[in-house]
C-alpha positions as CSV (number, residue, x, y, z in Angstrom):
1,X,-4.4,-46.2,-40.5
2,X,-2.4,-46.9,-43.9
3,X,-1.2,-43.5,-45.2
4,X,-3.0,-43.0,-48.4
5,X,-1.4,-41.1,-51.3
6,X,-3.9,-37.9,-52.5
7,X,-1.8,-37.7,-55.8
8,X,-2.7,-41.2,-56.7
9,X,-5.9,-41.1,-55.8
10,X,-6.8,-38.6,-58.3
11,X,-4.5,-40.5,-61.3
12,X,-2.0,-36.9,-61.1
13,X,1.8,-36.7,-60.7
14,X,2.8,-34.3,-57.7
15,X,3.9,-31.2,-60.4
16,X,0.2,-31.1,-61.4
17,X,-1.3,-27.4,-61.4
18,X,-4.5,-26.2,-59.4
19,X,-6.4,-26.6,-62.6
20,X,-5.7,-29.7,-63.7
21,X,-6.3,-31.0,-60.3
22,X,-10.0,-29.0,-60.2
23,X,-10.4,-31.3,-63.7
24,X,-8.9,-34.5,-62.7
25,X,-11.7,-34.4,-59.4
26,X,-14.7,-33.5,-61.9
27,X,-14.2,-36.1,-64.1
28,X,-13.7,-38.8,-61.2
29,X,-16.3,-37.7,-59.1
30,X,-18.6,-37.8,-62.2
31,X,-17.6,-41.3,-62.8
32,X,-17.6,-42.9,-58.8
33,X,-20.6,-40.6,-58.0
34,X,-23.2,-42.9,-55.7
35,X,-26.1,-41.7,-58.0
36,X,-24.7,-43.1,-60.8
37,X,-23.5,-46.2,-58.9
38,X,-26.2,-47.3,-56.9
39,X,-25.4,-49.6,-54.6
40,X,-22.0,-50.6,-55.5
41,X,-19.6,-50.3,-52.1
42,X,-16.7,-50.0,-54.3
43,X,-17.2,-47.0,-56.2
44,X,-19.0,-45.3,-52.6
45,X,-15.2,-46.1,-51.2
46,X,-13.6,-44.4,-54.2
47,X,-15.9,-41.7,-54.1
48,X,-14.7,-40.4,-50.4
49,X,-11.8,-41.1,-51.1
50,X,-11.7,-38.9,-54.0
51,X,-13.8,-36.0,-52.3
52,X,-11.1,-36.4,-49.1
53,X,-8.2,-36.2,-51.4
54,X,-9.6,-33.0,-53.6
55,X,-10.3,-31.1,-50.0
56,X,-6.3,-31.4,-49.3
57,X,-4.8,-31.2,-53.1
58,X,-7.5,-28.0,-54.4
59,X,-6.2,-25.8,-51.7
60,X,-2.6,-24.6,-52.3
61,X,-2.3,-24.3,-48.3
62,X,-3.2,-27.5,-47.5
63,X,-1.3,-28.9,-50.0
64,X,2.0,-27.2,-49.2
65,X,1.2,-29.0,-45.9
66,X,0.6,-32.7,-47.3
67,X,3.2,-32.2,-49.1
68,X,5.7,-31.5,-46.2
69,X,4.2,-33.4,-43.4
70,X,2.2,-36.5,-45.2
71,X,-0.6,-38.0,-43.4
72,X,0.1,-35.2,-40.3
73,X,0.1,-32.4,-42.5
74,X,-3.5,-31.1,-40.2
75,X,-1.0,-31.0,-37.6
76,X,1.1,-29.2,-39.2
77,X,0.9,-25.2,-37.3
78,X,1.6,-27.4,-33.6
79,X,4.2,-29.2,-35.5
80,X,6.2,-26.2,-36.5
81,X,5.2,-23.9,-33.3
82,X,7.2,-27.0,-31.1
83,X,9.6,-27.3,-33.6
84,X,10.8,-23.7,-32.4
85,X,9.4,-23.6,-28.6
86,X,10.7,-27.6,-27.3
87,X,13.9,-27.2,-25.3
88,X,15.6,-30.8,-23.9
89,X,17.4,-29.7,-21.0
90,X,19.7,-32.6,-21.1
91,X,23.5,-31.0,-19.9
92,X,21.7,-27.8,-19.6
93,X,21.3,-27.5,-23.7
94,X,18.6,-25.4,-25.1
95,X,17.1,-28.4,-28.1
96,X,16.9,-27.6,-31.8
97,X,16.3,-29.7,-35.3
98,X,19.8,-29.9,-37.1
99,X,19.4,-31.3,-40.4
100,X,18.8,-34.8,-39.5
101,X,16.3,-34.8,-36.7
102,X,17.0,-33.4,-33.4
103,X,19.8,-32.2,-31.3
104,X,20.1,-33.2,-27.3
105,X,18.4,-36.6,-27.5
106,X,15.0,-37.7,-29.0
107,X,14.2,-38.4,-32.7
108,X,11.6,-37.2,-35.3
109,X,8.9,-39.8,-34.7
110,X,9.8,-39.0,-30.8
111,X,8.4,-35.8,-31.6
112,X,5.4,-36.8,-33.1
113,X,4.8,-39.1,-30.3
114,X,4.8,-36.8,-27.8
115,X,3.2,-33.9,-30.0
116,X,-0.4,-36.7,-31.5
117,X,-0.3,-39.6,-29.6
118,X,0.5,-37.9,-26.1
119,X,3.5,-38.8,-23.6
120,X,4.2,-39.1,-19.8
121,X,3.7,-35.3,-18.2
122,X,5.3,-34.8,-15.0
123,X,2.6,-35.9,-13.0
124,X,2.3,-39.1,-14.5
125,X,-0.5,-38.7,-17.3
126,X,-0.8,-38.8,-20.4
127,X,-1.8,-35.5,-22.5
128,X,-3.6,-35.5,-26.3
129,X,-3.5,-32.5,-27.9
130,X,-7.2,-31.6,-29.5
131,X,-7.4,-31.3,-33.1
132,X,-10.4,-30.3,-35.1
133,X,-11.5,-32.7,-38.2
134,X,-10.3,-32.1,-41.7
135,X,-13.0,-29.8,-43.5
136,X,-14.7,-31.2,-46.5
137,X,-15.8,-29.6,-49.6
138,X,-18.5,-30.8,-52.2
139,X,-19.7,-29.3,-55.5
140,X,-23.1,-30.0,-56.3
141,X,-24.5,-29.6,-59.9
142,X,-27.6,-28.1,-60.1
143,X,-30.1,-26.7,-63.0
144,X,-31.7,-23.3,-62.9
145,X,-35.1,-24.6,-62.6
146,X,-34.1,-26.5,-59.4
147,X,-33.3,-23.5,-57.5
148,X,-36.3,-21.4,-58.2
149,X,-38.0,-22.9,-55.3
150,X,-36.7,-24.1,-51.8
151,X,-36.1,-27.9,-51.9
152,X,-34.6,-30.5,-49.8
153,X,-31.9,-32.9,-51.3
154,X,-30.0,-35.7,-49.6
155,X,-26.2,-35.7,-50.7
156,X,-23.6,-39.0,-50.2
157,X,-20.2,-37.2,-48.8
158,X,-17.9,-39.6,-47.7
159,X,-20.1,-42.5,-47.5
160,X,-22.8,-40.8,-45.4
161,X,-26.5,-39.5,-46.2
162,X,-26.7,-35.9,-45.6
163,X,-30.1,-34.0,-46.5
164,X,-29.7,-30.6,-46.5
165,X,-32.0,-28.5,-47.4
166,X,-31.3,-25.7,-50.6
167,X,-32.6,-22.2,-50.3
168,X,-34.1,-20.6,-53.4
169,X,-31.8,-18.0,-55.6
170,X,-28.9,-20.0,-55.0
171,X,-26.4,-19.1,-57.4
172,X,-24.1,-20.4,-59.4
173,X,-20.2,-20.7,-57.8
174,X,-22.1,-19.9,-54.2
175,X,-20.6,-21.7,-51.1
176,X,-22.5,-22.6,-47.9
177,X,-20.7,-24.3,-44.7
178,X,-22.3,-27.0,-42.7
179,X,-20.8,-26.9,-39.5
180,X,-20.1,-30.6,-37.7
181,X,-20.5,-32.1,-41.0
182,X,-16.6,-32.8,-41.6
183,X,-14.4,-35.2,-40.3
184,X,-13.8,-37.0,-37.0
185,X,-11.6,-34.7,-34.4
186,X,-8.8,-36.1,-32.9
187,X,-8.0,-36.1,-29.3
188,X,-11.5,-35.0,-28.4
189,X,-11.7,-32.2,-30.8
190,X,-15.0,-30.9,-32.4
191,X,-15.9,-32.1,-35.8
192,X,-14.5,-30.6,-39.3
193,X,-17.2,-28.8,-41.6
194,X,-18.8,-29.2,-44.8
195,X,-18.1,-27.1,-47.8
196,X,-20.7,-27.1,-50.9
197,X,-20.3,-25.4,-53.7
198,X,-22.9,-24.9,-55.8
199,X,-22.6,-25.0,-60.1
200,X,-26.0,-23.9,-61.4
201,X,-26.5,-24.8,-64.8
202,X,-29.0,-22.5,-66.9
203,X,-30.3,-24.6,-69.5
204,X,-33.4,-22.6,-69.6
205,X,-34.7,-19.8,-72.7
206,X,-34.2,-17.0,-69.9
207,X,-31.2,-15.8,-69.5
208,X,-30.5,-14.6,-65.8
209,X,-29.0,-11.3,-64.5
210,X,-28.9,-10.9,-60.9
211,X,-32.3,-11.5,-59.9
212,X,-33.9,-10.5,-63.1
213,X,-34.9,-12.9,-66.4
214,X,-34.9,-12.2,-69.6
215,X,-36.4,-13.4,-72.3
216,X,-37.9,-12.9,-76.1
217,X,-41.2,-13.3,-77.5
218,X,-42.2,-14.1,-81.3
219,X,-44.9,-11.7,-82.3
220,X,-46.7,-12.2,-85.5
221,X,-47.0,-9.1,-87.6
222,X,-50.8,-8.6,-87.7
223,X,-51.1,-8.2,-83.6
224,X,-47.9,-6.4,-83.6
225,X,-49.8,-4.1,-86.1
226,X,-53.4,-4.1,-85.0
227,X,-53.1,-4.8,-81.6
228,X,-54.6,-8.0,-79.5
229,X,-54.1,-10.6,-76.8
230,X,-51.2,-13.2,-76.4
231,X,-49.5,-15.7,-74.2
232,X,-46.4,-15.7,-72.9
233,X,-44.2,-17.5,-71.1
234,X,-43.0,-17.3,-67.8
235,X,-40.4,-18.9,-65.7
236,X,-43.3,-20.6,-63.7
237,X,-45.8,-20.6,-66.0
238,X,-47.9,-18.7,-68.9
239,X,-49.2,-15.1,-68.6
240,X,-51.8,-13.3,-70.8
241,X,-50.2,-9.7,-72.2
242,X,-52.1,-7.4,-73.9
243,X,-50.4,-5.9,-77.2
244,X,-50.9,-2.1,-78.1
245,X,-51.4,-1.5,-82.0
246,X,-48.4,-0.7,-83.8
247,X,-46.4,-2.2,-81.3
248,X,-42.2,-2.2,-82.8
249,X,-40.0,-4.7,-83.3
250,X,-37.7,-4.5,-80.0
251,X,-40.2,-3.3,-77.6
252,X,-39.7,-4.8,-74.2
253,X,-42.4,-5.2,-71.8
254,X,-41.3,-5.9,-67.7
255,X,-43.5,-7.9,-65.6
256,X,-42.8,-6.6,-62.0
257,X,-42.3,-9.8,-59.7
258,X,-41.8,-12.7,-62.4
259,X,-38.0,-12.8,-62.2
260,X,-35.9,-14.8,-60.0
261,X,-36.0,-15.5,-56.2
262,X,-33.8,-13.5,-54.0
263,X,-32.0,-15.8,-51.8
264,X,-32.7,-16.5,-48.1
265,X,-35.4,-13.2,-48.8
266,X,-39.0,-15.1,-48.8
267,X,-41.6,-14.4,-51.5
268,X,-38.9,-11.2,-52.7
269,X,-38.3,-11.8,-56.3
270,X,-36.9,-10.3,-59.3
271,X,-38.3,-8.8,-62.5
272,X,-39.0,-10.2,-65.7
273,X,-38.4,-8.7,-69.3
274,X,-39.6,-9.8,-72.3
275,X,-38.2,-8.4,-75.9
276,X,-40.8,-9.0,-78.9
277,X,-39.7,-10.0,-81.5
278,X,-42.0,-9.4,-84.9
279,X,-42.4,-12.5,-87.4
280,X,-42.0,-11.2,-90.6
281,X,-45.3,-13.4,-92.9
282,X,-43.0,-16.0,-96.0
283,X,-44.5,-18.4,-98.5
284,X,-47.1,-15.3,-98.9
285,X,-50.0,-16.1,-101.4
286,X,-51.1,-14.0,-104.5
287,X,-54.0,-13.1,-102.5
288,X,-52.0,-11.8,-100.0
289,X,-49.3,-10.2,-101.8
290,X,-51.7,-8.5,-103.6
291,X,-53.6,-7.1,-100.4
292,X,-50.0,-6.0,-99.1
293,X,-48.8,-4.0,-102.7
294,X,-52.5,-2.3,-102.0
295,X,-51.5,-1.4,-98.7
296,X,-48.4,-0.4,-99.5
297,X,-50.1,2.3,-101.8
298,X,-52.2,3.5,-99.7
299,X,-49.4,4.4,-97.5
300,X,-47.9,6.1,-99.7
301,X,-51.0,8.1,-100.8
């Protein structure tokens, strides 16, 4: 398999920083995303590539390790535990790396021979070491009003259909692992696992806390002072609210049970609280300013 440079992959010189590598993948993935290319084998190859090469580059670990070992840097942990175990007992010398490669016979891709590909044990077999598959992350953008109730989605990671199925409440910057879902192992190890992050997008009039919504509501002046019957909104639907007479500007009103789900905690949801907001009457007629100067004195009276 051709080695395959993660740095160029995401257009980025190797001094990049951990932010700039976070924008370089959005913007990419945006653009090579299968949704938005439908059909086209071409940008689906980009797009794995660009989701393998953000799950090495994003993690400062894992990139320490690409950046010292290449293409092997998953192997890295065996490579360095036999770089300080292997002995060669050629003329009774304990081995060791010098600056060039190895001292007492064998060479650097020796090593990795007989460390990935496996090499002649003493009884005559060959051994491969087991490797788990590289992990993969996704971040999947989502809108408010999506996760309010439990839904099934099917997501292209690395050129394969995955549905998965999203849990109410999810919140925004929240993680989940799918195990098996990553890449292949090597040497009959188990599969790597599937990382996806969630960005939820409130584009909504309630602003979210938590599990609770908030929200305002415009309230004309003449139910705010004599009382009556409105409508308000909800986040799944309209509710009928009864107004007390003489109700103030700023009251807030909390409907038990009409916030947000609580995740992976069925039919448990938050509370809702609405602020009313009174509409002060404009453009008034004579008629009507009239009426208000006469109310006005009999205030004061």
């Amino acid at each position: 398999m051709a080695f395959i440079d993660y740095y160029k992959i995401l257009e980025v010189d190797k001094k990049v920083t951990e932010a700039e590598i976070k924008k370089a993948y959005r913007k990419l993935a945006r653009k090579y995303h299968p949704d938005l290319n439908p059909n086209d084998k071409e940008a689906e190859r980009k797009f794995k590539e660009i989701n393998e090469a953000n799950e090495v580059l994003s993690h400062a670990e894992n990139r320490k390790k690409y950046d010292d070992y290449g293409e092997n840097w998953q192997h890295a942990e065996e490579f360095e535990k036999s770089k300080q175990q292997r002995q060669y007992h050629g003329n009774g010398q304990q081995g060791g790396f010098g600056g060039g490669g190895f001292s007492g016979g064998g060479d650097f891709s020796d090593f990795f021979e007989s460390m990935f590909g496996g090499r002649a044990s003493g009884g005559g077999g060959r051994r491969s070491a087991q490797f788990k598959g590289q992990d993969f992350n996704a971040e999947l953008h989502l809108e408010l009003k999506d996760v309010y109730t439990t839904h099934k989605r099917t997501l292209t990671i690395n050129g394969k259909n995955i549905r998965i199925t999203i849990p109410a409440g999810v919140e925004n910057g929240q993680q989940i692992k799918i195990s098996g879902m990553g890449g292949e192992g090597s040497g009959g190890g188990p599969k790597g696992d599937l990382y996806i992050t969630f960005t939820v997008e409130n584009h909504t009039k309630f602003k979210l806390d938590k599990h609770n919504l908030y929200a305002t509501v415009d309230l004309d002046l003449y139910t705010a002072l004599l009382g009556g019957e409105i409508t308000a909104d909800t986040f799944d639907g309209k509710v009928k609210l009864t107004v007390k007479p003489g109700t103030q500007n700023g009251t807030k009103v909390k409907l038990k049970g009409k916030g947000f789900p609580v995740y992976k905690k069925e039919g448990e949801f938050g509370d809702l609280y609405l602020t009313y907001q009174i509409q002060i009457p404009t453009n008034l007629s004579e008629k009507e300013k009239e009426l208000f100067a006469e109310l006005a004195t009999l205030r004061k009276s």
